[in-house]
Backbone as JSON Lines, residues from 0, in Angstrom:
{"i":0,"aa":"X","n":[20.32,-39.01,-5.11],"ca":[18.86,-38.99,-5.07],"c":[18.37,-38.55,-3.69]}
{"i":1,"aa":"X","n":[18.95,-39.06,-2.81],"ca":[18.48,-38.6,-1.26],"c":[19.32,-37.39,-1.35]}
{"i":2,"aa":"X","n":[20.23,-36.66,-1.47],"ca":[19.94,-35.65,-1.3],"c":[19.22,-34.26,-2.26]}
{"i":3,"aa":"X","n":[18.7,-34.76,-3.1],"ca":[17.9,-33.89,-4.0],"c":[16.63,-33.83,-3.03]}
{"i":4,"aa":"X","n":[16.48,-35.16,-2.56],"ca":[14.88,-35.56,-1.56],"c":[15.45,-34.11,-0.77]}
{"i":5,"aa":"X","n":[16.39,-34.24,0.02],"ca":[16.63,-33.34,0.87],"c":[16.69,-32.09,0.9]}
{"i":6,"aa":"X","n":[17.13,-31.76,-0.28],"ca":[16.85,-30.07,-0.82],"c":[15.21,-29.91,-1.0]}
{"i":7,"aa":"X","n":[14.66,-30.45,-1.55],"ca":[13.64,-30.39,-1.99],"c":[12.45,-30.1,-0.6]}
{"i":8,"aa":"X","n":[13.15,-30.68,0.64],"ca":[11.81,-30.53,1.57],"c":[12.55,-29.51,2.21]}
{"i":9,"aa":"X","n":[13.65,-28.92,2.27],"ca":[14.04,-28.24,3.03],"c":[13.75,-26.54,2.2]}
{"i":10,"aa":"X","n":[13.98,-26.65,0.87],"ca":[13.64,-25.3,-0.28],"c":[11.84,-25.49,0.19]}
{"i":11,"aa":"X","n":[11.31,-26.7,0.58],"ca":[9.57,-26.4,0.75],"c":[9.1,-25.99,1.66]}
{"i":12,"aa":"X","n":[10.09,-26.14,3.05],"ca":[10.24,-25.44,4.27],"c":[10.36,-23.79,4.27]}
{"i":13,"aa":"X","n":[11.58,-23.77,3.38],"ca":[11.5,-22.21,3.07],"c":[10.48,-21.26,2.84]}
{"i":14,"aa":"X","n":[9.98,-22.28,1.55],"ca":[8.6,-21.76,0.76],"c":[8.0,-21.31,1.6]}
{"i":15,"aa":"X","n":[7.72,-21.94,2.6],"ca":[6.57,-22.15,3.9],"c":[6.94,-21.1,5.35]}
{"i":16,"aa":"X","n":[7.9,-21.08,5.2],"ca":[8.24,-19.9,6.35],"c":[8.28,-18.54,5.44]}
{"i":17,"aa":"X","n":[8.65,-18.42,4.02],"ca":[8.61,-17.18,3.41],"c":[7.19,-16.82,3.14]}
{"i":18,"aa":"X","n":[6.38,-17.38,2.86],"ca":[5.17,-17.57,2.33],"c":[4.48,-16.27,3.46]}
{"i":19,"aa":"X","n":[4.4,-16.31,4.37],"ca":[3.84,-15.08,5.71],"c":[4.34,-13.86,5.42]}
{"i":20,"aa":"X","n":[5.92,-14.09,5.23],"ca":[6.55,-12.78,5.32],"c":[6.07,-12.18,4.03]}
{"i":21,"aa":"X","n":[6.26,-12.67,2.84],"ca":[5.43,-12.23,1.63],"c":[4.29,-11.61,1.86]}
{"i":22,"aa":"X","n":[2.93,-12.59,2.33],"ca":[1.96,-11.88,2.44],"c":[1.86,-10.77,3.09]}
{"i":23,"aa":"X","n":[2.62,-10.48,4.3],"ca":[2.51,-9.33,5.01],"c":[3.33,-8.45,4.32]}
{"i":24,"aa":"X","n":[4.05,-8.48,3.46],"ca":[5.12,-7.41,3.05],"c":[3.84,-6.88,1.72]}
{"i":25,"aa":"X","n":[3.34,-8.1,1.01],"ca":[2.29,-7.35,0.24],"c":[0.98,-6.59,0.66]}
{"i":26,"aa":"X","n":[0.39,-6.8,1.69],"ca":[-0.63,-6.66,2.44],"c":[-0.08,-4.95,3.26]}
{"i":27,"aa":"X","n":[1.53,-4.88,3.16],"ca":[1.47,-3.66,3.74],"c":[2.08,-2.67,2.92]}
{"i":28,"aa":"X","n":[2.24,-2.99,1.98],"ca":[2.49,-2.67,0.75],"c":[1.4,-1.64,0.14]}
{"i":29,"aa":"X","n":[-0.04,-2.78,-0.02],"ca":[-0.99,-2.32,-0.4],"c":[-1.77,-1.24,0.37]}
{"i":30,"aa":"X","n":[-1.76,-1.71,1.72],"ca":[-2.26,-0.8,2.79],"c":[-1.67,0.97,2.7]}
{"i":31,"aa":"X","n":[-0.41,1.05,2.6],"ca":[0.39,1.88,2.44],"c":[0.13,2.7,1.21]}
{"i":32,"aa":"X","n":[-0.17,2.13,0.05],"ca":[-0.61,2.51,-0.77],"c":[-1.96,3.31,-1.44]}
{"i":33,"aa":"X","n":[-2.78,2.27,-0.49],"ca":[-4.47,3.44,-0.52],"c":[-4.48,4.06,0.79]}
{"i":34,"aa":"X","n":[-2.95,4.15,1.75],"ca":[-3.25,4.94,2.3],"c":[-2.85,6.51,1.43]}
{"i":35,"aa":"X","n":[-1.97,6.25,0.92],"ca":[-1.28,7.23,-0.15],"c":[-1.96,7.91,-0.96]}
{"i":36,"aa":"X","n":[-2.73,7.11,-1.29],"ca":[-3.98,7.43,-2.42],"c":[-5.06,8.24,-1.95]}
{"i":37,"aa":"X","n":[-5.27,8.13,-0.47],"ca":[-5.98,8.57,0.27],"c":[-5.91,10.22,0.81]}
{"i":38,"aa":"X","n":[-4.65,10.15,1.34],"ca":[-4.36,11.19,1.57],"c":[-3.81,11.89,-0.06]}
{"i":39,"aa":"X","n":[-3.41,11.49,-0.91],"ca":[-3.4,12.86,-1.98],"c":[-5.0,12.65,-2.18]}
{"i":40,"aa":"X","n":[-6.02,12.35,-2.25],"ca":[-7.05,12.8,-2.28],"c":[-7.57,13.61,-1.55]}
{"i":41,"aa":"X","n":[-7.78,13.68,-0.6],"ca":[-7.82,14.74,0.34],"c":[-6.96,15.66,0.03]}
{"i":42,"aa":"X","n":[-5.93,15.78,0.13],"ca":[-5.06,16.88,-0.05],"c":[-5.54,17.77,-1.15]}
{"i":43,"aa":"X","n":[-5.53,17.21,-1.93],"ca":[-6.25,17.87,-3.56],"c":[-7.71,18.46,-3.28]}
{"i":44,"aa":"X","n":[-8.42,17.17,-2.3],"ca":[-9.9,18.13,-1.71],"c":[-9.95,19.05,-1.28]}
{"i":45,"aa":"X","n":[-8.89,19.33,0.18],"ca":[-8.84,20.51,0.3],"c":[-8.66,21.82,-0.31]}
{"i":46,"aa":"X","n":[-7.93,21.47,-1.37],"ca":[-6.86,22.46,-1.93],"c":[-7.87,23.24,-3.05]}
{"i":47,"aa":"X","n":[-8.91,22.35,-3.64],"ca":[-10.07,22.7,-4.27],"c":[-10.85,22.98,-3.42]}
{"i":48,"aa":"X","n":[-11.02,22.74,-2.51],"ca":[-12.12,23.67,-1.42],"c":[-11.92,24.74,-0.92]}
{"i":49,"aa":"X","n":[-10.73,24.79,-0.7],"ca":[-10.08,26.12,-0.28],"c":[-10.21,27.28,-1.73]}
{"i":50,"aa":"X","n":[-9.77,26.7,-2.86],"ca":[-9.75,27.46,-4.18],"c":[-11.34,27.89,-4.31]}
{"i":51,"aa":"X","n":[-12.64,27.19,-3.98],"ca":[-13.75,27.87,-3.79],"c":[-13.96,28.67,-3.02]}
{"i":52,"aa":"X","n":[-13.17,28.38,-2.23],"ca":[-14.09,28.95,-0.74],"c":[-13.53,30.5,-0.75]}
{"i":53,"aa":"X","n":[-12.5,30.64,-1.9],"ca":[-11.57,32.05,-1.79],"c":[-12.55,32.57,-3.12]}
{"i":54,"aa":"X","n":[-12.79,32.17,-3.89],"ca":[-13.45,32.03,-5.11],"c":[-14.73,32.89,-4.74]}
{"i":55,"aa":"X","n":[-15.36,32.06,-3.62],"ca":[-16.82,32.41,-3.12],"c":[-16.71,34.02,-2.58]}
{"i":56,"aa":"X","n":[-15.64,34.27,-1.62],"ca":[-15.25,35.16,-0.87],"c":[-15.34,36.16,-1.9]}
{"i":57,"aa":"X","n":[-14.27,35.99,-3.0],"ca":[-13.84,37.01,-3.58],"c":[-15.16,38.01,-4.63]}
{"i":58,"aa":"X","n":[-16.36,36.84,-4.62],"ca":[-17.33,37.07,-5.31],"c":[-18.45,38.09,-4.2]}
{"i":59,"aa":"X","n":[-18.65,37.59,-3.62],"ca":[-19.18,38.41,-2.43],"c":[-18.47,39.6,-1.75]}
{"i":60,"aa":"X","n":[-17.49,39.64,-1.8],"ca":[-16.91,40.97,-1.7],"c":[-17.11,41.92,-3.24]}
């Protein structure tokens, strides 16, 4: 019985020191992610702006 007590606060210790590293591993996870999102948006903006802007050119010539 005492040592179940003993696992038990020491696995809650764990909990408790993992518990940070988690959040930051999700938190940069996510960050990483709309940064991702971010830049293929843009990327694609450009790439359609550029497709007008040759578009426009080619019309005016």
């Amino acid at each position: 019985m005492l040592r179940l007590a003993c696992c038990a606060t020491t696995f809650s210790k764990v909990e408790v020191y993992q518990f940070p590293s988690f959040y930051l591993y999700f938190s940069i996870n996510l960050t990483s992610l709309f940064l991702r999102s971010l830049f293929v948006f843009c990327s694609s903006f450009v790439r359609l702006s550029y497709k007008l802007s040759i578009s426009f050119s080619q019309i005016n010539h």
